[in-house]
DRENMI-420448 format. One record per atom (N, C-alpha, C, O): z, x, y; residue in three letters. Coordinates in steps of 0.1 Angstrom, whole numbers, plus 5000, padded with zeros to 4 digits. Layout:
# DRENMI-420448
ZXYALA...
***
This chain:
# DRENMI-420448
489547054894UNK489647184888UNK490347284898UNK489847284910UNK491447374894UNK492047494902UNK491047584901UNK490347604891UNK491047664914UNK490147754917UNK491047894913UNK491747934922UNK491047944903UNK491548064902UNK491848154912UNK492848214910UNK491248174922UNK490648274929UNK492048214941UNK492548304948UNK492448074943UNK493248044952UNK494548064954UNK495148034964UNK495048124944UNK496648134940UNK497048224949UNK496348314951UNK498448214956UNK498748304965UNK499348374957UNK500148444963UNK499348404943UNK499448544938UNK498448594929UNK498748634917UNK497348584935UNK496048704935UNK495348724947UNK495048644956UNK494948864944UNK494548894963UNK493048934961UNK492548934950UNK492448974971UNK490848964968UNK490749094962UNK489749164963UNK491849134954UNK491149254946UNK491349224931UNK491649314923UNK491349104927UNK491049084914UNK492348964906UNK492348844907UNK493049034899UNK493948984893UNK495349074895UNK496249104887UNK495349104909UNK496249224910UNK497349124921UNK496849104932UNK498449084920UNK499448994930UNK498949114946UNK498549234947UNK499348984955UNK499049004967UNK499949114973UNK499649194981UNK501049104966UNK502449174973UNK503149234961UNK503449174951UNK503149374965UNK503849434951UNK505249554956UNK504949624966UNK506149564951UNK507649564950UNK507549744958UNK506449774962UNK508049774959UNK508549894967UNK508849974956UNK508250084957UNK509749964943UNK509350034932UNK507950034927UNK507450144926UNK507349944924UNK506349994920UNK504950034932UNK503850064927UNK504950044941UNK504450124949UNK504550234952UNK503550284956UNK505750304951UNK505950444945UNK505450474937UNK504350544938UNK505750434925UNK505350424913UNK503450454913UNK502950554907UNK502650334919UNK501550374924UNK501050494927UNK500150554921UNK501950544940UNK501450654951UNK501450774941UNK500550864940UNK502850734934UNK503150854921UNK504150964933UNK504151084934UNK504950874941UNK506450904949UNK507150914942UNK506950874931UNK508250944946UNK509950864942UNK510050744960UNK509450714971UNK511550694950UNK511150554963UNK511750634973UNK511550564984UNK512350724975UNK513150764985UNK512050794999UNK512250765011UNK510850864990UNK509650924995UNK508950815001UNK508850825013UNK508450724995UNK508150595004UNK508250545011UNK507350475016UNK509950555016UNK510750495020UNK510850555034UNK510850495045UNK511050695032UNK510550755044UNK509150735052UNK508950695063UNK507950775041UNK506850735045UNK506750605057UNK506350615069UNK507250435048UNK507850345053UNK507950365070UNK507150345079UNK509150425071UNK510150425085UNK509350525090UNK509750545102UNK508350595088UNK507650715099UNK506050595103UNK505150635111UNK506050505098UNK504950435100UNK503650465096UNK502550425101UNK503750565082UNK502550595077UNK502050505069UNK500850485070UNK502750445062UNK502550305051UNK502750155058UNK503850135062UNK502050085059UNK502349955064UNK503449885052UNK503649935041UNK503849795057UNK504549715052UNK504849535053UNK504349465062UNK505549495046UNK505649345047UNK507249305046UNK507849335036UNK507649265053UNK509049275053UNK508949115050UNK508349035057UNK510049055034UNK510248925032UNK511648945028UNK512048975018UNK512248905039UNK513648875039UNK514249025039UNK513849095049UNK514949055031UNK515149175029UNK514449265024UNK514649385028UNK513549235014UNK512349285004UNK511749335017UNK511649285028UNK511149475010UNK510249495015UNK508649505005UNK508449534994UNK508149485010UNK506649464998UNK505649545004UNK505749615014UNK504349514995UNK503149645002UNK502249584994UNK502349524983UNK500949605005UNK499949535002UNK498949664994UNK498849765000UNK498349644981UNK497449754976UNK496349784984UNK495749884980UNK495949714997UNK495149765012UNK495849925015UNK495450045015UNK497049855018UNK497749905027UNK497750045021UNK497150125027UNK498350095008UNK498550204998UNK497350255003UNK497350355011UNK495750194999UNK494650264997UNK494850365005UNK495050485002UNK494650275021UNK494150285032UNK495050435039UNK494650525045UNK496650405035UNK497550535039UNK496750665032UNK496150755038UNK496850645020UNK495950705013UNK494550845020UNK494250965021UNK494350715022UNK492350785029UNK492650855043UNK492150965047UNK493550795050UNK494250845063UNK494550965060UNK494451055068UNK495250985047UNK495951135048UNK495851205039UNK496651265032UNK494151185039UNK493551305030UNK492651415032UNK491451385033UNK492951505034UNK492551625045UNK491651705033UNK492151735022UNK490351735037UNK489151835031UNK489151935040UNK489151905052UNK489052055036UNK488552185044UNK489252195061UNK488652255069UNK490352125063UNK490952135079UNK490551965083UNK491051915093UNK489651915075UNK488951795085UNK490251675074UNK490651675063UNK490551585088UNK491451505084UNK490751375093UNK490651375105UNK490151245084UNK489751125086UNK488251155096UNK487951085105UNK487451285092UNK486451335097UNK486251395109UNK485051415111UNK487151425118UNK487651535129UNK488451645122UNK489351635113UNK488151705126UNK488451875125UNK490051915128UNK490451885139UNK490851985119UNK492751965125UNK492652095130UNK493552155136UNK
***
């Protein structure tokens, strides 16, 4: 029996592919790709470079995400 769970395209967050497209990761963030793209090259967003593709791990989104979400001056729980 195939273990569902083994396929290198689903990642431990469900039924969601491991590596998802650079359009639709904007798309995600709710960017344009231009905007990601920069993101990208400033080293805010990790990435996965396959071949020329570049891909993004839904970690990786969260995680830029939580990094650069600023409450009351406090950014990642120190004070800006």
């Amino acid at each position: 029996m195939i273990n569902k769970n083994s396929s290198p395209h689903n990642s431990m967050e469900g039924d969601l592919p491991l590596l998802i497209s650079a359009n639709k990761a904007a798309e995600t963030l709710g960017v344009s790709a231009r905007t990601l793209w920069t993101l990208t090259r400033a080293g805010t967003i990790p990435h996965v470079r396959l071949g020329h593709r570049i891909m993004y791990t839904h970690s990786s989104l969260h995680e830029a995400v939580a990094k650069n979400t600023f409450t009351g001056g406090i950014k990642n729980g120190e004070r800006i």
